[in-house]
MILUM-988694 format. One line per 5 residues: number of its first residue (from 1); for each residue y, z, x of C-alpha. Coordinates in steps of 0.5 Angstrom, whole numbers, plus 2048, in hexadecimal, padded with zeros to 3 digits. Each point is the difference from the previous one (the first is absolute). Last residue first. Example, Ala and Ser with C-alpha at 12.3 -4.5 7.8 and 13.67 -1.06 7.14 Angstrom:
<rodrens>
2) 7FE/80E/81B ~ 7F9/802/7FE;
</rodrens>
This chain:
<rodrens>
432) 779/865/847 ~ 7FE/7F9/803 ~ 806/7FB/802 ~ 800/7F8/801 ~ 806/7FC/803;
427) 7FF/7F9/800 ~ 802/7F9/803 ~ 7FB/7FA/800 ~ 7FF/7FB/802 ~ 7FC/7FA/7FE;
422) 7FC/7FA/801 ~ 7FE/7FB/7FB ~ 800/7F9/801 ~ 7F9/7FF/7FE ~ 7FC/7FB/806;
417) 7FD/7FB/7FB ~ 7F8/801/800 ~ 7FC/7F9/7FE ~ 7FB/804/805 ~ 802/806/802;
412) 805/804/803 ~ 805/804/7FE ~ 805/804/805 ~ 804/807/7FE ~ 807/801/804;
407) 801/808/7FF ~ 807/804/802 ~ 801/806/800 ~ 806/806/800 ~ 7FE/807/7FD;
402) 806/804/7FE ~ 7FC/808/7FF ~ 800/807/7FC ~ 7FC/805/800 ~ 802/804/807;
397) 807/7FC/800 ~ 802/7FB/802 ~ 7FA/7FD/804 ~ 801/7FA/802 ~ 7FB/7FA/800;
392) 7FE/7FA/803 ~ 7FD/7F9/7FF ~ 7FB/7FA/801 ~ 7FB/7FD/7FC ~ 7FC/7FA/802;
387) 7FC/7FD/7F9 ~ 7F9/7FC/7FE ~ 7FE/7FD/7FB ~ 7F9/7FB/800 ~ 7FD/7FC/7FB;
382) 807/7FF/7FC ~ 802/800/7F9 ~ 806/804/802 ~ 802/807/7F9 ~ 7FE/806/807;
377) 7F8/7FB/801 ~ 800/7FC/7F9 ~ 7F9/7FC/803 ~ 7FE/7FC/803 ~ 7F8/7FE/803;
372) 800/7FC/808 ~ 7FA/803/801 ~ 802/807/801 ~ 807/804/7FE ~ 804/803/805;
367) 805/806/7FF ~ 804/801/804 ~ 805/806/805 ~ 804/800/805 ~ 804/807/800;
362) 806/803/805 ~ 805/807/7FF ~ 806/803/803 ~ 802/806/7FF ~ 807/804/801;
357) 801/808/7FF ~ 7FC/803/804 ~ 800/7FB/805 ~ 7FE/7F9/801 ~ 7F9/802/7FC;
352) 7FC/7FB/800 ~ 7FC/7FE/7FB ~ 7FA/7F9/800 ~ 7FC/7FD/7FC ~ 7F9/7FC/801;
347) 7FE/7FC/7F9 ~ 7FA/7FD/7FD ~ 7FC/7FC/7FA ~ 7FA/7FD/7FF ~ 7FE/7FB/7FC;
342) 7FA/7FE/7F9 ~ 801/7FC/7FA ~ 7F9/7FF/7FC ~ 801/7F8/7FC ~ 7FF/7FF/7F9;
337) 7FB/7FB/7FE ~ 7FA/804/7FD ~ 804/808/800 ~ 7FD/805/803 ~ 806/802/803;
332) 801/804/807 ~ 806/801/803 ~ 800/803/807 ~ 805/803/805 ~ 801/801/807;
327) 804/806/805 ~ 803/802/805 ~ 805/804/802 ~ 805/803/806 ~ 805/804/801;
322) 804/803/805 ~ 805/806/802 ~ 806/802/804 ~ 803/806/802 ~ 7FD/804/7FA;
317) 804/803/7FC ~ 7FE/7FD/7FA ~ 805/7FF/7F9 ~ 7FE/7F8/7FF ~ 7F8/801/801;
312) 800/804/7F9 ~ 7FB/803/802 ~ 7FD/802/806 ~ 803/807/800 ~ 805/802/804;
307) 7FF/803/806 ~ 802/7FC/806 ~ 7FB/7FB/804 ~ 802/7FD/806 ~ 7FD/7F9/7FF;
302) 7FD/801/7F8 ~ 7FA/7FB/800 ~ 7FE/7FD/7F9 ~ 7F9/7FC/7FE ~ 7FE/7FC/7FA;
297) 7FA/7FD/7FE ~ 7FF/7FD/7F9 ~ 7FB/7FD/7FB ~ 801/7FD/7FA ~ 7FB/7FE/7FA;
292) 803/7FD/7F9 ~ 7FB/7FE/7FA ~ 800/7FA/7FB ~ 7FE/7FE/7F8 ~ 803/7FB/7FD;
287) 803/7FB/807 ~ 803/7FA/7FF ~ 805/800/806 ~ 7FE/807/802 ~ 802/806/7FE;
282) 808/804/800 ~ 802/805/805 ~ 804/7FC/805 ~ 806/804/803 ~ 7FF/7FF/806;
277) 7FA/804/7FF ~ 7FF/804/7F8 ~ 7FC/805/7FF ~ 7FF/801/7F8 ~ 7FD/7F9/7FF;
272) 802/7FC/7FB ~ 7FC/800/7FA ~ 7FA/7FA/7FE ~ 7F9/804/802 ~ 803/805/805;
267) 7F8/802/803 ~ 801/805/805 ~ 807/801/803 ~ 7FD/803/807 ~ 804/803/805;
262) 7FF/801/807 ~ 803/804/805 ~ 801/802/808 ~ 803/804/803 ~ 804/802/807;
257) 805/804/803 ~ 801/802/807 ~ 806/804/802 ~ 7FB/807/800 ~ 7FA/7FD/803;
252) 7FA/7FD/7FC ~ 804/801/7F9 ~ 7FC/7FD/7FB ~ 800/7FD/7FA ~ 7FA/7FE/7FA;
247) 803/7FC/7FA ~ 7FC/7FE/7F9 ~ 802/7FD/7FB ~ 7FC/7FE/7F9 ~ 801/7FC/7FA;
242) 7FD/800/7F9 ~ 7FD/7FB/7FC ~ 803/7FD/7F9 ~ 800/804/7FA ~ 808/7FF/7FE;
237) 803/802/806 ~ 804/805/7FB ~ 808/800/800 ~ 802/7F9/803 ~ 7FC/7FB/804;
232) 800/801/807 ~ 7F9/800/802 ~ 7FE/805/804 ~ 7FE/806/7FB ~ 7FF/805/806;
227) 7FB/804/804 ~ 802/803/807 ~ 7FE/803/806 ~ 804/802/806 ~ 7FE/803/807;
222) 803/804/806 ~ 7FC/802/805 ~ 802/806/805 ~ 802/800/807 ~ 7FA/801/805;
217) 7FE/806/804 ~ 7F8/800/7FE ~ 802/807/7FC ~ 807/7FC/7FE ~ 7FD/7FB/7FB;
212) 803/802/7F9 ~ 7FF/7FB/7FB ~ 806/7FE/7FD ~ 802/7FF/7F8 ~ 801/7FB/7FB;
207) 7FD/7FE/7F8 ~ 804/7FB/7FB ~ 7FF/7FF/7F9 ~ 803/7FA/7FD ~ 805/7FC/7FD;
202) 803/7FB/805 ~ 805/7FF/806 ~ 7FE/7FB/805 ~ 804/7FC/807 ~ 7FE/7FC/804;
197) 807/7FE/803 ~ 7FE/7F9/802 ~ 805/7FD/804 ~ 803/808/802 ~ 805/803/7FD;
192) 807/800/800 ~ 807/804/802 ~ 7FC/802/806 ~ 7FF/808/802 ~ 7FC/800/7FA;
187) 801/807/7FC ~ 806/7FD/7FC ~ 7FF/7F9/7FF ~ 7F9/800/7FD ~ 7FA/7FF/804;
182) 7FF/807/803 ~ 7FB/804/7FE ~ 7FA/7FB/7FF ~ 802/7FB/806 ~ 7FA/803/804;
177) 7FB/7FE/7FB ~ 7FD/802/7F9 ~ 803/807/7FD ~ 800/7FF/7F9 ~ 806/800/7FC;
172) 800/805/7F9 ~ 7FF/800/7FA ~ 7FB/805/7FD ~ 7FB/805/804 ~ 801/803/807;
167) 7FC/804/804 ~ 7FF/804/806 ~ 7FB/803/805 ~ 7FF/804/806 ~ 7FA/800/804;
162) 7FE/804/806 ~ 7FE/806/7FC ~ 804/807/7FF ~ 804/7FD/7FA ~ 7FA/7FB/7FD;
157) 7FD/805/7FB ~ 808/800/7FD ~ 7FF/7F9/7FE ~ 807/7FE/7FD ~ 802/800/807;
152) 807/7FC/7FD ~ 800/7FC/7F9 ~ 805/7FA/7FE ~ 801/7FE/7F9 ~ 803/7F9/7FF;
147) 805/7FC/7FF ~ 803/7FB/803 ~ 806/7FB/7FF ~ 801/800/7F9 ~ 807/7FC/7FF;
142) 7FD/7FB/7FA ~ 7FC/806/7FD ~ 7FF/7FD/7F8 ~ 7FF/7F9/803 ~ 7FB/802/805;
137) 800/802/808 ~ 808/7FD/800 ~ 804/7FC/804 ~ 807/801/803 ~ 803/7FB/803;
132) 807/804/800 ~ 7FD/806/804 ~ 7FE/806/7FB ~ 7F9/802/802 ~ 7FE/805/7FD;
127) 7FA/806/803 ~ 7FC/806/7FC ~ 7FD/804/805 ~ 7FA/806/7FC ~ 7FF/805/806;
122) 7F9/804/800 ~ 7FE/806/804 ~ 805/806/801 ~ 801/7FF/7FA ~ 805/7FD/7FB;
117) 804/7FA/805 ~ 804/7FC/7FC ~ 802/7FA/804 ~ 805/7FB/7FE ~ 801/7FA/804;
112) 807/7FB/7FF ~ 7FF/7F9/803 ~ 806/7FB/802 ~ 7FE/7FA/804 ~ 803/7F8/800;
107) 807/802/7FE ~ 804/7FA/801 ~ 807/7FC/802 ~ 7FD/7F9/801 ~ 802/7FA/804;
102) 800/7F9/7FD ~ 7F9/7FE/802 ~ 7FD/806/7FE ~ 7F9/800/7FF ~ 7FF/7FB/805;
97) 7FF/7F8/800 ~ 807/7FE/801 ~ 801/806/806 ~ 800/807/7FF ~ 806/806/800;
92) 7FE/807/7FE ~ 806/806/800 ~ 7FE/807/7FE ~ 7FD/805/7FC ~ 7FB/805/801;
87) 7FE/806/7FD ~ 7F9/806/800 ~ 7FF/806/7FC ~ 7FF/807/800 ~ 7FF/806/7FB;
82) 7FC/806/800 ~ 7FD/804/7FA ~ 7FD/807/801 ~ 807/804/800 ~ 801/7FC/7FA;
77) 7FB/804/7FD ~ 801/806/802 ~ 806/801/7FC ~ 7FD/7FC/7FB ~ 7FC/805/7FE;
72) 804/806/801 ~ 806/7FC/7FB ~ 7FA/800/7FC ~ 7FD/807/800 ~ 807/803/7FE;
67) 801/7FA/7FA ~ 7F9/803/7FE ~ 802/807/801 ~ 807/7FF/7FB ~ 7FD/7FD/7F9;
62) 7FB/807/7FE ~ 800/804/806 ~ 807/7FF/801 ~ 801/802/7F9 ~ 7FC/806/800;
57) 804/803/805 ~ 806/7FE/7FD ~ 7FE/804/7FB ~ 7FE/806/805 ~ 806/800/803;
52) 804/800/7FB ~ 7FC/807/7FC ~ 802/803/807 ~ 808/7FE/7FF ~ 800/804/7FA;
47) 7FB/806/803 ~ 806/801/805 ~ 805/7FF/7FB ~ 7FE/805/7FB ~ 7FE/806/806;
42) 807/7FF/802 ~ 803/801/7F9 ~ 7FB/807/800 ~ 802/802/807 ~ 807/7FF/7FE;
37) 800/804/7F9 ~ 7FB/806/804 ~ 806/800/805 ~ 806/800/7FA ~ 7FB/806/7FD;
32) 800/804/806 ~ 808/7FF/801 ~ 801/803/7F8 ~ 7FB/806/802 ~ 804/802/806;
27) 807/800/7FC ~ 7FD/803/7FA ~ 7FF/807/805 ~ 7F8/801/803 ~ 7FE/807/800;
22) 7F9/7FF/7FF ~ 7FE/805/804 ~ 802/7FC/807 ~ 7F9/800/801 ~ 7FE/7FC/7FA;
17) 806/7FC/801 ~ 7FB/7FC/805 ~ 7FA/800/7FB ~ 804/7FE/7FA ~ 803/7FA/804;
12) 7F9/7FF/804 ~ 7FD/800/7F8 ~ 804/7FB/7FD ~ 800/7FB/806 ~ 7F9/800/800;
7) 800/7FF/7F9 ~ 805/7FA/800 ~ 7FB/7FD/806 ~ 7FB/801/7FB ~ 802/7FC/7FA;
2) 803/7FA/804 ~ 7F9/7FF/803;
</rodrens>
C-alpha cells in the first residue's frame, strides 16, 4: 500500500510539472520531497497504530470477550432477582407459667426470601428465617425456610381454556385453612395466633388454578392439591406413606370468601407429624404406627370492601372485616393398647379499621379434645384450650406497624391446673 501511494505521487508530481515543460527551479523540487517525506511518516504512523488495533483485537477475542459476555450476563441477571423479607421485634410480658415471666426483648420473626426468575414460566424462591429462635429444616441448612420451584401456566395448551394451572416443587408451606397467610405476627392483625393455629409446611408437589365459570355468570373456583412427605423427620421421609391436601375456595359474591381443605398425613409409622394444631404433632400414648386427618371450613366477609388483596389481612383497606372457622381432626393408630385421639378446633375474628391509620382487632379461638383425653396443647397438658385476644395497630407507615395485644388463655380438663400464662405484647413489624 505504501509502494502505490509513492507511486501515485510520483507520477501527479511528474504529470503536474509536465505541463509546465519540466521547468521546475530546485526550490520547487526540495518542498515536493519534504511533502512526499511527510506523507511516507504519516503512512508509517497510520498502519502502526492499525497493527495495535488488530493485537488488541485478538486479545480481546481471546481473554477479553468472555469477561464482556460475563458483565452481559450478570447484568441481566440481577435484574431477574428480587429480594424481600419481613422483621418484628418487640416487648413480651406473660405470667409465672409463660414463656416469658420476667419480660423479654424478642425477634420472634424475620424471614429474608430470594426469588430468581429465569423465564417467563418458572420462578426458583429461596427463603431463611433469621429470628433468634431459629430452627432449622435439617442440621446442615439450620436457616432454611423454603425452597422450591414455582411454575406458572406451564401448560400453554390451557391459555385460551377456562383453565389456568400453576405448580410448586420443594419445600414450601401448604396452603390449609384460612389462617394459612397470616398467622405470623407480621400479616395478622393480631400479635398472636389462634388456639389451634393449624399450620404445615412440607416437601412436596404442589398443583393450583381457578376454573373460569363467567359463561353461566358465576365467579371462578379456585383449587389446591398436593402430595408431600407428611412426617416431620428430617431429610427423606424415610419410606413411610404419603400426605395429601386438597382446598376448593370460592367467592359467591365479591366480599364473601369461603373454602373448604382436607389433608391427609398418611401413614406417619413413629414420626411426628409435619402438621401441627396447637402445637401438638407427636403420635398417641403408645402408638408405632398412626395417621392424622383434619378438616376445616372457614369463611370471610369484607364490610365496605377496598382494593387490596386478601392477604395479608393486617394491610386491608376494607372498613371492617370478619372470619370465621371451623374444623376437626383425627388420629388414627393401629396399635393394640393405644388410644385414637380426635378434637375439633375454631376461631371468629374481627378488624376495624378506626381510621386509615389506626386499627382495632378481637379473637376467640380453642381447640377442644374429645373424651375427657389430654394432650401438650401450646406446651399445657390439658383437654381443652382456649384464648380471647384483643388489640390494636397503627399503621406508621406503609410497611411498617406497632401492634398492642393482649391474650388471656384458659386450660380445662380433668386433673388440668389453670396455667398462669397470659401475656402482652408490644411490637413494631416491617415488610420490605
Amino acid at each position: 500500500m505504501k509502494k502505490l501511494l509513492i507511486a501515485i505521487l510520483v507520477l501527479t508530481c511528474i504529470f503536474s510539472y509536465a505541463q509546465n515543460s519540466f521547468a521546475a527551479t530546485d526550490e520547487e523540487i526540495q518542498a515536493l520531497k519534504q511533502q512526499v517525506q511527510q506523507l511516507m511518516q504519516r503512512i508509517e504512523k497510520l498502519e502502526s497504530e492499525q497493527a495495535r488495533a488488530k493485537e488488541e483485537l485478538v486479545k480481546t477475542k481471546e481473554s477479553g470477550s468472555l469477561g464482556a459476555a460475563l458483565k452481559v450476563d450478570l447484568s441481566n441477571s440481577l435484574s431477574k432477582l428480587k429480594i424481600k423479607g419481613r422483621f418484628a421485634t418487640g416487648y413480651y410480658k406473660s405470667g409465672s407459667a409463660g414463656s416469658f415471666s420476667s419480660g423479654s426483648f424478642e425477634m420472634p420473626d424475620a424471614k429474608i426470601q430470594f426469588s430468581y426468575q429465569p423465564d417467563e414460566i418458572n420462578t426458583v424462591v429461596l427463603r431463611f428465617k433469621l429470628d433468634n429462635g431459629a430452627t432449622g429444616v435439617s442440621a446442615t441448612s439450620p436457616l432454611l425456610d423454603y425452597f422450591y420451584l414455582s411454575s406458572r401456566d406451564f401448560i400453554p395448551s390451557l391459555k385460551d381454556t377456562p383453565f389456568s394451572l400453576s405448580g410448586r416443587i420443594g419445600r414450601f408451606k401448604l396452603g390449609f385453612g384460612e389462617e394459612t397467610w397470616s398467622n405470623n405476627i407480621v400479616d395478622g392483625a393480631l400479635p398472636s395466633t389462634s388456639a389451634a393455629n393449624t399450620t404445615v409446611n412440607d416437601e412436596g408437589l404442589e398443583l393450583a388454578g381457578k376454573i373460569k365459570l363467567d359463561k353461566i355468570g358465576l365467579n371462578s373456583l379456585g383449587w389446591v392439591t398436593s402430595v408431600s412427605d407428611g412426617n416431620n423427620t428430617a431429610g427423606s421421609d424415610s419410606g413411610q406413606g404419603k400426605a395429601f391436601m386438597g382446598k376448593l375456595y370460592y367467592t359467591p359474591i365479591d366480599p364473601l370468601y369461603l373454602s373448604a381443605s382436607y389433608y391427609d398425613s398418611g401413614r406417619l409409622k413413629s414420626s411426628d407429624s409435619e402438621i401441627s394444631i396447637a402445637g401438638l404433632r407427636t403420635r398417641p400414648a403408645g402408638a408405632t404406627d398412626w395417621q392424622r386427618n383434619i378438616w376445616e371450613f372457614d369463611t370471610r366477609y369484607d364490610f365496605k370492601k377496598g382494593k387490596a388483596p386478601l392477604d395479608p389481612l393486617v394491610y386491608s383497606d376494607s372498613k371492617a372485616i370478619i372470619r370465621l372457622s371451623y374444623g376437626g381432626f383425627h388420629d388414627i393408630t393401629s396399635t393394640a393398647g393405644s388410644a385414637e385421639r380426635a378434637g375439633d378446633f375454631a376461631f371468629i375474628e374481627g378488624m376495624y379499621n378506626l381510621t386509615r391509620k389506626v386499627y382495632a382487632a378481637g379473637r376467640y379461638s380453642y381447640v377442644d379434645l374429645k373424651d375427657e383425653v389430654t394432650a401438650s396443647l401450646n406446651s399445657v397438658t390439658a383437654n381443652r384450650y382456649d384464648r380471647y385476644s384483643l388489640g390494636m395497630g397503627y399503621r406508621w407507615s406503609d410497611n411498617t406497624l406497632l401492634k398492642l395485644g393482649y391474650d388471656w388463655n384458659k386450660e380445662t380438663g380433668s386433673s388440668t391446673q389453670e396455667a398462669s400464662n397470659d401475656q402482652l405484647t408490644a411490637i413494631v413489624t416491617t415488610q420490605f
